[in-house]
ROKEDREN-589787 format. One line per field, with one value per residue: y, x, z of N, C-alpha, C in turn; residue number from 1; residue in three letters. Coordinates in pm, whole numbers, plus 50000, padded with zeros to 5 digits. Each point is the difference from the previous one (the first is absolute). Example, Ala and Ser with C-alpha at 12.3 -4.5 7.8 and 13.67 -1.06 7.14 Angstrom:
REM residues 2
n.py	[49431; 50105]
n.px	[51319; 49965]
n.pz	[50780; 49928]
ca.py	[50119; 50119]
ca.px	[49911; 50082]
ca.pz	[50000; 50006]
c.py	[50120; 50109]
c.px	[50090; 49923]
c.pz	[50000; 50073]
seq	[1; 2]
type	[ALA; SER]
//
This chain:
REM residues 199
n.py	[14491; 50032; 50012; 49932; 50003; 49987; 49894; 50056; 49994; 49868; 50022; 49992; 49909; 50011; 49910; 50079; 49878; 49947; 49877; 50096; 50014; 50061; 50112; 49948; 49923; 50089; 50068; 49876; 49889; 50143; 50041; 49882; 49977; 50141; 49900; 50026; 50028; 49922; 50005; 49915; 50019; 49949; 50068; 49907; 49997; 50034; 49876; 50094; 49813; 50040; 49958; 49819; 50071; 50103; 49937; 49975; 50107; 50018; 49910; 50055; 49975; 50115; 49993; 49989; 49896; 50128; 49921; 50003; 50145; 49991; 49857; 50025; 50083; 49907; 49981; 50122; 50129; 49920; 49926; 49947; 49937; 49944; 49953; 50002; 49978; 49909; 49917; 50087; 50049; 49874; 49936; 50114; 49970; 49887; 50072; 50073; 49910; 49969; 50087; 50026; 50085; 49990; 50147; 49968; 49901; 50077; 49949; 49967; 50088; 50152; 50072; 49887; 50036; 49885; 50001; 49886; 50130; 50129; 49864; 49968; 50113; 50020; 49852; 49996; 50135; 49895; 49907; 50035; 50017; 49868; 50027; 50121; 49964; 49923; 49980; 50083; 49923; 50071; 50003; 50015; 49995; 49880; 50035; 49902; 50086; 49871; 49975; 49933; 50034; 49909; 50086; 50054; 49878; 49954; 50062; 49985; 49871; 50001; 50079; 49946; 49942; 50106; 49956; 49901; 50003; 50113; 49941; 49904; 50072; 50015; 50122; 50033; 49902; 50033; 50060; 49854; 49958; 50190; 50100; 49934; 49952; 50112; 49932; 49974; 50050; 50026; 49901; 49974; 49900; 49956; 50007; 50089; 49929; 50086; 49902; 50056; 49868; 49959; 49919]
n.px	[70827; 49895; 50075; 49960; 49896; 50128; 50013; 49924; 50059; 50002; 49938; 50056; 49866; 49974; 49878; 50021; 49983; 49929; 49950; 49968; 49897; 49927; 50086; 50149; 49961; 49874; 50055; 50073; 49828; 49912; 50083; 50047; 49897; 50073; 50095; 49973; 50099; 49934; 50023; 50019; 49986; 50026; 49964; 49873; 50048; 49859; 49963; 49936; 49901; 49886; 50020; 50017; 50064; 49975; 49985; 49965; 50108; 49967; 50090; 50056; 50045; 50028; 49971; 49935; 50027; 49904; 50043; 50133; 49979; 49951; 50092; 50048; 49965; 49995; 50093; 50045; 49970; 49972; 49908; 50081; 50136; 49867; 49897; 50125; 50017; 50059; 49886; 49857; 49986; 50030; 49877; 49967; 50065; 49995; 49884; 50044; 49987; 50107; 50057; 49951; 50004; 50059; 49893; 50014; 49952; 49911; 50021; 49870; 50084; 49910; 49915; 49891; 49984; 49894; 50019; 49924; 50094; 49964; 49949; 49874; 49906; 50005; 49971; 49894; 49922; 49973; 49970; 49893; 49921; 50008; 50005; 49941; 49886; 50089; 49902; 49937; 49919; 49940; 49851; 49903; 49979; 49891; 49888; 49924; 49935; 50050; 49869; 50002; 49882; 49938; 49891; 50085; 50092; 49865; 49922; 50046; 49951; 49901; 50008; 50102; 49917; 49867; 50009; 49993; 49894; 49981; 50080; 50006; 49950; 50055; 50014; 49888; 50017; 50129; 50028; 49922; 50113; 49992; 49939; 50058; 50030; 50093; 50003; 50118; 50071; 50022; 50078; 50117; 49893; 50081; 50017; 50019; 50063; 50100; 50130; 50109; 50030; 50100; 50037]
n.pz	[73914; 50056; 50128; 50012; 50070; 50104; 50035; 50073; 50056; 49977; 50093; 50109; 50001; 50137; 49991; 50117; 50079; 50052; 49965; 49880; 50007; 50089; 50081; 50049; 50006; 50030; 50059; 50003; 50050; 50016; 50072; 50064; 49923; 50068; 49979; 50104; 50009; 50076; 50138; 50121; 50175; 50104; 50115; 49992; 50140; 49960; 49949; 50007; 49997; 49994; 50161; 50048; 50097; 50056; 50088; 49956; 49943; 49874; 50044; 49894; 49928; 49993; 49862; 50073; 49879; 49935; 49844; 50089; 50030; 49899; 49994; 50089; 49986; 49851; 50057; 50099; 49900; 49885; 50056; 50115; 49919; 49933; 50127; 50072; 49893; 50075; 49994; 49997; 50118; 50127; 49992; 50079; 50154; 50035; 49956; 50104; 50060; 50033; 50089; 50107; 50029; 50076; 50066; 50129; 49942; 49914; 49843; 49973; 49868; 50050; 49951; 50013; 50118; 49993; 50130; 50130; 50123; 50141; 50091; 49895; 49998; 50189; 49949; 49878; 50080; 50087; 49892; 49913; 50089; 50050; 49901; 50051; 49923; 49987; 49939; 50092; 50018; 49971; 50129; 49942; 50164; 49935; 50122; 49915; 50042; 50002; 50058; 50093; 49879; 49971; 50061; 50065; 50011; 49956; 50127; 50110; 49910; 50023; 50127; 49995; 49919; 50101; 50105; 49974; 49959; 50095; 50101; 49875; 49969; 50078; 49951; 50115; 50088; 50038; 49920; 49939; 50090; 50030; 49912; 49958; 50081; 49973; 49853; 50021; 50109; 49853; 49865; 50129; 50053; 49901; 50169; 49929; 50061; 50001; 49999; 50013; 49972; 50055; 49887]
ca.py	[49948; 50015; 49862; 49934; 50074; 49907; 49921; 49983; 49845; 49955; 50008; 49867; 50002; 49908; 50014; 49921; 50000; 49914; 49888; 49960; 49887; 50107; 50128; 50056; 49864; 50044; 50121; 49943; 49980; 50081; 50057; 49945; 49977; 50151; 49973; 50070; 49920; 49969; 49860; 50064; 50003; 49967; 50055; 49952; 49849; 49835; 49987; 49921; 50032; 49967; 49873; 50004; 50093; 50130; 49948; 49877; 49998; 49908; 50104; 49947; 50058; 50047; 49892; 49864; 50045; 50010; 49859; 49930; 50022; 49934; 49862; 49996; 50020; 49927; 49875; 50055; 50022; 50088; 50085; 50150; 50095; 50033; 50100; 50106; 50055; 49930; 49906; 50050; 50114; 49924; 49991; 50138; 50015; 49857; 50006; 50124; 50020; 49843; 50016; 50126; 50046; 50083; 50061; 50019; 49881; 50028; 50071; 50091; 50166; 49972; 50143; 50081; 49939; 50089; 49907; 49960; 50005; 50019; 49957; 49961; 50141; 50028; 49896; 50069; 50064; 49978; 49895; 50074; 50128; 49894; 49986; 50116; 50071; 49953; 50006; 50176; 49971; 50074; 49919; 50079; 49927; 50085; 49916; 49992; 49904; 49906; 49879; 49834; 49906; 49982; 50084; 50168; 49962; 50033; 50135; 50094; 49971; 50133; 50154; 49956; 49981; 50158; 50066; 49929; 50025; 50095; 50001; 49963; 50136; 50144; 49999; 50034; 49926; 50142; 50102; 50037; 49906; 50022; 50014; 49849; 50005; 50090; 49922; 49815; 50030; 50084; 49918; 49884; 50049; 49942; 50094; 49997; 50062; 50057; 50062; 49965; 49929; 49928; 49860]
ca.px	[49880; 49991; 49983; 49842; 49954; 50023; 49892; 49950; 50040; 49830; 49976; 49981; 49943; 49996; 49874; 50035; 49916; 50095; 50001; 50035; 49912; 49872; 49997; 50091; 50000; 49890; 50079; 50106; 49922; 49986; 50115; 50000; 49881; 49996; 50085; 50110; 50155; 49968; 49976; 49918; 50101; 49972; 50128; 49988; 50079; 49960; 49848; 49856; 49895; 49898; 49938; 49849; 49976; 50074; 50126; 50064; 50025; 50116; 50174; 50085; 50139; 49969; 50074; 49896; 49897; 49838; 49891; 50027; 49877; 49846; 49950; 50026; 49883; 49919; 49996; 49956; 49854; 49985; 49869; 50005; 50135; 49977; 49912; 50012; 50067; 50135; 50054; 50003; 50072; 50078; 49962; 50046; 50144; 50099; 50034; 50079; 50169; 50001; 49968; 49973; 50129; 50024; 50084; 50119; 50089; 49998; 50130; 49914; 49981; 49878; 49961; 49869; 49976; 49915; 49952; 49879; 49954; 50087; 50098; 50111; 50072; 50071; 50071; 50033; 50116; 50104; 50122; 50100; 50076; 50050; 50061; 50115; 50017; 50150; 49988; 49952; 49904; 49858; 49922; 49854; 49869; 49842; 49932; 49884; 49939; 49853; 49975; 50085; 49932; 49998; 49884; 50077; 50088; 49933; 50004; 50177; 50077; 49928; 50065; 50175; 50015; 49988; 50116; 50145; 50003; 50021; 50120; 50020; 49929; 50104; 50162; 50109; 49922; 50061; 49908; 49870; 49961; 49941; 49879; 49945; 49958; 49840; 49874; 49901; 49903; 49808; 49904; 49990; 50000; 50116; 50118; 50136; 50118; 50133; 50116; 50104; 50119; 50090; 50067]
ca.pz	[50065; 50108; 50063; 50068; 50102; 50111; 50097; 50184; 50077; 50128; 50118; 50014; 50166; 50150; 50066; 50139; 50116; 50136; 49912; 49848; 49969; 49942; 49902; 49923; 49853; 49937; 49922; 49927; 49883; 49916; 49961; 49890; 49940; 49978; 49947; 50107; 50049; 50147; 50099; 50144; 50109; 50132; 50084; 50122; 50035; 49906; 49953; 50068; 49927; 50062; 50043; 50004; 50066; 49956; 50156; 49915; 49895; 49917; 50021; 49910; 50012; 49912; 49893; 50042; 49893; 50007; 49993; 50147; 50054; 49945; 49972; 50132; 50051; 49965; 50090; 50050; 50004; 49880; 49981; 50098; 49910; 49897; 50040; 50058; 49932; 50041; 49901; 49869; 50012; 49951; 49806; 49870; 49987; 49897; 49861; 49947; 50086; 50079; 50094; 50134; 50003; 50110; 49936; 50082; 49958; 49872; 49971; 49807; 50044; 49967; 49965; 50069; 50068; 50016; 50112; 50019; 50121; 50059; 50051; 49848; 49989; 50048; 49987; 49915; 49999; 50036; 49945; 49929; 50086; 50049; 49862; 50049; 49856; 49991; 49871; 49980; 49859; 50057; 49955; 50045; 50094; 50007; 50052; 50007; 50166; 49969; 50093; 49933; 50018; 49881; 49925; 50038; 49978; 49861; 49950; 49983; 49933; 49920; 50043; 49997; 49865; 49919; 50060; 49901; 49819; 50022; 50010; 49877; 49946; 50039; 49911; 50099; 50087; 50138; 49989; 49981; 50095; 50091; 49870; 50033; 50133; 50013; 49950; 50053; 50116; 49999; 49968; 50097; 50169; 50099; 50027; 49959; 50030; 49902; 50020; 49859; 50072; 49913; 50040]
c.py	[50013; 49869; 49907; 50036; 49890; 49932; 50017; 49824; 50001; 50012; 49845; 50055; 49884; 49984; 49949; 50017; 49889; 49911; 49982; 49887; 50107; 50112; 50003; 49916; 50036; 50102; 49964; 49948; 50086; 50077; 49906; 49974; 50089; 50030; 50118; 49896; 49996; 49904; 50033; 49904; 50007; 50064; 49910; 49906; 49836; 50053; 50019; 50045; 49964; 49826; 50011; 50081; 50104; 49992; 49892; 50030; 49866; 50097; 49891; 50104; 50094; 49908; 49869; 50014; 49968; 49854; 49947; 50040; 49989; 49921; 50029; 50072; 49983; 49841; 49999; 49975; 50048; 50087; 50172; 50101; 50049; 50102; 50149; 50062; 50004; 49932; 50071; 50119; 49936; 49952; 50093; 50016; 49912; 50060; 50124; 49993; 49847; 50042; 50113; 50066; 50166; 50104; 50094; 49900; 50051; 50067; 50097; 50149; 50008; 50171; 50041; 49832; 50049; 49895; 50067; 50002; 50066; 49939; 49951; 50085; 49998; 49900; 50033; 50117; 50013; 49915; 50115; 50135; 49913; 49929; 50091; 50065; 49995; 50015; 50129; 49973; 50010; 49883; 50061; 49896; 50076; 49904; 50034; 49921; 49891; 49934; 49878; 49898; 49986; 50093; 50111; 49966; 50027; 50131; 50071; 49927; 50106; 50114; 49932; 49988; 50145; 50059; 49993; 50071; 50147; 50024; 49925; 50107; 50106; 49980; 50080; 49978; 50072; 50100; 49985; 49890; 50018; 50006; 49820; 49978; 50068; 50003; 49879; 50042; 50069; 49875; 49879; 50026; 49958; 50085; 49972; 50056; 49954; 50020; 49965; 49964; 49939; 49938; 49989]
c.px	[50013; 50046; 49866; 49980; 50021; 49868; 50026; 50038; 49867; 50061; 50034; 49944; 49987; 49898; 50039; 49860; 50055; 50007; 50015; 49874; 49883; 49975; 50093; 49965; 49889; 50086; 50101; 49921; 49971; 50089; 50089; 49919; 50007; 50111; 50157; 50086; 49979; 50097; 49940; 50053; 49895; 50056; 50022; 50090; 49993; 49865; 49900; 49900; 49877; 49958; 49864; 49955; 50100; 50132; 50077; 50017; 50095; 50132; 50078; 50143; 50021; 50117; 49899; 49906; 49907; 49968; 50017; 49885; 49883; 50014; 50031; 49838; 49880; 49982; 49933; 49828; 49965; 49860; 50013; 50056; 49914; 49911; 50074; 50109; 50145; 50078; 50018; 50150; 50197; 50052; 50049; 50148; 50040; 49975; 50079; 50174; 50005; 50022; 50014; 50192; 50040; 50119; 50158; 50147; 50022; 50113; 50009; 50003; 49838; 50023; 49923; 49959; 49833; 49934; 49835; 49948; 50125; 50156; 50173; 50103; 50119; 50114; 50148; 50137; 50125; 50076; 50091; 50131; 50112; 50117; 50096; 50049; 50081; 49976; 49985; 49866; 49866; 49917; 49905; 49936; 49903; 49946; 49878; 49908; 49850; 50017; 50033; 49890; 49964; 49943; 50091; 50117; 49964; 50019; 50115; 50105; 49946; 50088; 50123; 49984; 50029; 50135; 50151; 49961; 50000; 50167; 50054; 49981; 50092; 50123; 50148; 49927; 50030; 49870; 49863; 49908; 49896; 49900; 49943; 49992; 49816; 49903; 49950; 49939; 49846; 49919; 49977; 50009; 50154; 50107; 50158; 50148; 50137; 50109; 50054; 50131; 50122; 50071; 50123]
c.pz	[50151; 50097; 50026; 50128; 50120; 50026; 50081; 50060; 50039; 50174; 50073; 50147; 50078; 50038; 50158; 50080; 50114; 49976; 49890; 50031; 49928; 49964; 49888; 49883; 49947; 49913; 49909; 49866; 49943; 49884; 49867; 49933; 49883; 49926; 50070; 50050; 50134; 50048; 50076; 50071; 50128; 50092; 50154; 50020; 49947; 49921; 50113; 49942; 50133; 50019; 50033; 50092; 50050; 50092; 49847; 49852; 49916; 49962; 49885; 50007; 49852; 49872; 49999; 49874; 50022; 50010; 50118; 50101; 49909; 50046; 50196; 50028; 49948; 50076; 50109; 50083; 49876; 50023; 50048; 49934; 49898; 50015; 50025; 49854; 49958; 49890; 49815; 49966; 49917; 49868; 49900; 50018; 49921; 49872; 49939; 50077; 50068; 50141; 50055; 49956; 50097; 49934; 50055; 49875; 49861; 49968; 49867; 50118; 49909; 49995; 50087; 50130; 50058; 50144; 49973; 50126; 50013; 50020; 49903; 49951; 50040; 50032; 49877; 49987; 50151; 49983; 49899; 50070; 50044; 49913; 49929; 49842; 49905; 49798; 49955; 49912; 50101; 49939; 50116; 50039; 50021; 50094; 49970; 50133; 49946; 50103; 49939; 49977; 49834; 49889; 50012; 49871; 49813; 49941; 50042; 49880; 49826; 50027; 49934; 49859; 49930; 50048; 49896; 49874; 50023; 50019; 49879; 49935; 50008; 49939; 50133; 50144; 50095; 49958; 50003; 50135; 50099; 49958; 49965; 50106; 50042; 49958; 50038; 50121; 49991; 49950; 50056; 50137; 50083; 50013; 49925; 50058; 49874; 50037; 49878; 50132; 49885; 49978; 50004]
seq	[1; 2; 3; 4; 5; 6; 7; 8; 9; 10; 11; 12; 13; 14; 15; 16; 17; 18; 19; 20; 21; 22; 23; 24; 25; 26; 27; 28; 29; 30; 31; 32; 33; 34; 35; 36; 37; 38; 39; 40; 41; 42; 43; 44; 45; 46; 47; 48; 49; 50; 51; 52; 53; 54; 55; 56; 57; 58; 59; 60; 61; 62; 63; 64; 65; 66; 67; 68; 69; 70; 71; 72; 73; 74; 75; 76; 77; 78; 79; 80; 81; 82; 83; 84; 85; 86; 87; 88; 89; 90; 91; 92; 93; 94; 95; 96; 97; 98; 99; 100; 101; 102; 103; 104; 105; 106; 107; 108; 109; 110; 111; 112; 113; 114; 115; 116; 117; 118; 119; 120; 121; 122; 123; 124; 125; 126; 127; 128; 129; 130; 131; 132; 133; 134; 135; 136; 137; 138; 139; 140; 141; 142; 143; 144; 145; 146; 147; 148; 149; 150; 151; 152; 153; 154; 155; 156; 157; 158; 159; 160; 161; 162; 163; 164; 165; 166; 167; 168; 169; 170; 171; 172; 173; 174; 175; 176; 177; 178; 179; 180; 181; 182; 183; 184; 185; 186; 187; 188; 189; 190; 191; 192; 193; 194; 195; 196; 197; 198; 199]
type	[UNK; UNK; UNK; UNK; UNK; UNK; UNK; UNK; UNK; UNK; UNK; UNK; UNK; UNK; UNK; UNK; UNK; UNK; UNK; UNK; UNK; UNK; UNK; UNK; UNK; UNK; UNK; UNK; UNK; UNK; UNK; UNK; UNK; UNK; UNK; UNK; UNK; UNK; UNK; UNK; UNK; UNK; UNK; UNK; UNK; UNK; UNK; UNK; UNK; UNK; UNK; UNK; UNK; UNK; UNK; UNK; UNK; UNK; UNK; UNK; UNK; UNK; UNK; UNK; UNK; UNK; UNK; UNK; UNK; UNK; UNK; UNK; UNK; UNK; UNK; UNK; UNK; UNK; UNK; UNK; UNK; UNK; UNK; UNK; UNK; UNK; UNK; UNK; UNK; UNK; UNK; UNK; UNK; UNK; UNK; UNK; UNK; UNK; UNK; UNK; UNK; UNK; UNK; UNK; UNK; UNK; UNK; UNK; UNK; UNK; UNK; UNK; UNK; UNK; UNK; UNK; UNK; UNK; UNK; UNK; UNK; UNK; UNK; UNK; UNK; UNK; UNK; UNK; UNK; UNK; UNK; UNK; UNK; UNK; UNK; UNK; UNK; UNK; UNK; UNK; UNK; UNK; UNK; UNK; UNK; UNK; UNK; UNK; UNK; UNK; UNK; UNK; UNK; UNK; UNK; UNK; UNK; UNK; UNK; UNK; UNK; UNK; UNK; UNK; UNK; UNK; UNK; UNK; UNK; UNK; UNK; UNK; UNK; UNK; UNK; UNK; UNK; UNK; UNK; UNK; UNK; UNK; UNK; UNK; UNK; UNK; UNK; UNK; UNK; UNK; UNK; UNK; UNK; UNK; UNK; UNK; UNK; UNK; UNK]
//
């Protein structure tokens, strides 16, 4: 009898943006939903979420659990948090992770790292460059570019979902990375940048 035909390992991916509050956790909800082996990650120095005015953000410390900021900026100003999307947004974290988590500190190896801006990117691949590869274990950074707002954050969590079940899909990801790539850039307006770095 023939042997049985290997399983493909599942993929394990990184949803990163600067806070771990709105893109990357839109992408962490979908994805999981999607039933993909996610986390997701922050690159910024702390939390910041939008105050009552723009000179005046709310600064937590990244590990600061979500319910700590709901019920902190439900005290607050709930009307304002709720109006402006804050509070709901919140809501959806507590129910998928207990808190913000920075991804300079992380210690889960991941396959596919996929950031949510430039800057993440390049956060991104200079920790790992910074890290000095010491495992030899490749891991492909994709930047998908979304504005940081709640309605972009929807739909680039749409582009990252196609993006993943396309990269889930491939029986050789070196090879078929660029060709993906190259499709998502036709069926989504978001600039994609690609390295392959390592841990």
């Amino acid at each position: 009898m023939p042997p049985p035909p290997a399983v493909k390992p599942k993929l394990k991916f990184c949803v990163v943006c600067a806070s771990n509050n709105n893109r990357s956790m839109e992408g962490h909800n979908v994805l999981s939903k999607a039933n993909f082996l996610v986390n997701s990650a922050g690159t910024g120095s702390a939390v910041r979420l939008p105050g009552p005015t723009i000179d005046k953000p709310n600064i937590y410390a990244f590990g600061t659990p979500y319910e700590h900021m709901y019920q902190d900026l439900k005290s607050k100003d709930e009307r304002l948090y709720n109006a402006n999307g804050i509070l709901p947004m919140i809501d959806r974290n507590r129910k998928i992770k207990t808190a913000p988590e920075r991804w300079q500190e992380a210690t889960e190896v991941v396959d596919v790292v996929i950031t949510c801006e430039e800057r993440c990117y390049d956060a991104v691949c200079d920790d790992l460059l910074g890290k000095g590869g010491e495992l030899n274990r490749p891991v492909h950074v994709i930047n998908v570019e979304i504005q940081d707002n709640h309605e972009q954050a929807h739909i680039g969590g749409k582009a990252i979902l196609d993006l993943c079940t396309a990269i889930e899909a491939s029986n050789n990801l070196d090879q078929d990375i660029d060709k993906i790539i190259e499709i998502q850039m036709e069926k989504f307006p978001h600039q994609l940048l690609h390295s392959v770095m390592y841990y």
